[in-house]
C-alpha positions in Angstrom: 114.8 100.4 370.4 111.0 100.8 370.2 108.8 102.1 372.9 106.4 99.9 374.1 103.1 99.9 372.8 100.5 99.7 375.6 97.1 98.0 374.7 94.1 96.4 376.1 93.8 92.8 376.3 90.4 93.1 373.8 92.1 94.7 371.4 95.0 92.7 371.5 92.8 89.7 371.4 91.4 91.2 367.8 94.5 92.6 366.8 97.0 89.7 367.5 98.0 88.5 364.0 98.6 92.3 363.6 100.8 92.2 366.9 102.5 89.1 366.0 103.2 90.8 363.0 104.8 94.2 363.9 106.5 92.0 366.8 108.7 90.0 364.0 108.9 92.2 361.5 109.7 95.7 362.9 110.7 94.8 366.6 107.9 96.7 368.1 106.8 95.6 371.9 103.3 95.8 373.7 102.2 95.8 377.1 99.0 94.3 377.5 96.7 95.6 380.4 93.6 94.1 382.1 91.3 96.6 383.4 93.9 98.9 383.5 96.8 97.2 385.1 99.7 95.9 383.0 99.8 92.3 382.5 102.0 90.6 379.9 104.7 92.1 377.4 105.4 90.7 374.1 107.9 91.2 372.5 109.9 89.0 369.4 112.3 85.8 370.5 115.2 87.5 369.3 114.2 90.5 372.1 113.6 88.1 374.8 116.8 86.0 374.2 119.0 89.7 374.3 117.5 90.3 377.0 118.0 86.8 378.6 121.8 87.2 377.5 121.9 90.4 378.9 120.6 89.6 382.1 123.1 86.7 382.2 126.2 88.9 381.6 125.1 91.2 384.5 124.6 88.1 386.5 128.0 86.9 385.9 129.9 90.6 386.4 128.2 91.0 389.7 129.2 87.2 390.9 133.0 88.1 389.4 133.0 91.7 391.5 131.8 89.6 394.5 134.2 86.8 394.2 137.2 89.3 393.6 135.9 91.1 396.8 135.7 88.3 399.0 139.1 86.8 397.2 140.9 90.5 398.5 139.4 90.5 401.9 141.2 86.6 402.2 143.9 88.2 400.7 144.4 86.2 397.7 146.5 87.3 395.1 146.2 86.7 390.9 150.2 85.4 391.8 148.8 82.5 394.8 145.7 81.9 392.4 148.2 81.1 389.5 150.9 78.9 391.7 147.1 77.3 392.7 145.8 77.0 389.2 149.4 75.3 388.3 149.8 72.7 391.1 146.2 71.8 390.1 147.0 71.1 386.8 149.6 68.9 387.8 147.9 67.1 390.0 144.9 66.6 387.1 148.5 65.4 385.0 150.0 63.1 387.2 146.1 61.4 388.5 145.3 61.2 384.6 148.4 60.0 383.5 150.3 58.6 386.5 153.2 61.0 386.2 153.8 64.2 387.1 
């Protein structure tokens, strides 16, 4: 992965067909600062949406490591969730198809 290129907003504001550019073609990111303070990235779709997907797994692990947490402190077992899983599936069966 590149390093981020920092720039000033003026000459990102001269150079942006060269920053759009560099951004598709080679992957390279900038930071662009106003009066010295960092104010946007950019960085290629393809980054961003990595990034969005990566964020989103790490979202979902942390919910899963909380859910199995609070699913061992109720003391719920992978053996109770199954014999739960199964007597909803019946149910589902027998409301859908008026058997069971």
């Amino acid at each position: 992965m590149k390093e981020i290129q920092t720039v000033t907003a003026t000459w990102a504001r001269t150079h942006f067909e060269e920053i759009i550019h560099n951004t598709v073609t080679t992957g390279e990111r900038f930071t662009v600062e106003c009066d010295g303070i960092p104010a946007v990235v950019i960085l290629s779709v393809a980054e961003y949406e990595r990034l969005q997907r990566q964020a989103a797994w790490s979202r979902f692990y942390e919910l899963g490591q909380k859910a199995g947490l609070e699913a061992e402190e109720e003391g719920v077992t992978e053996e109770s969730l199954q014999e739960e899983i199964a007597a909803i599936k019946q149910q589902v069966y027998a409301e859908r198809y008026g058997r069971g």
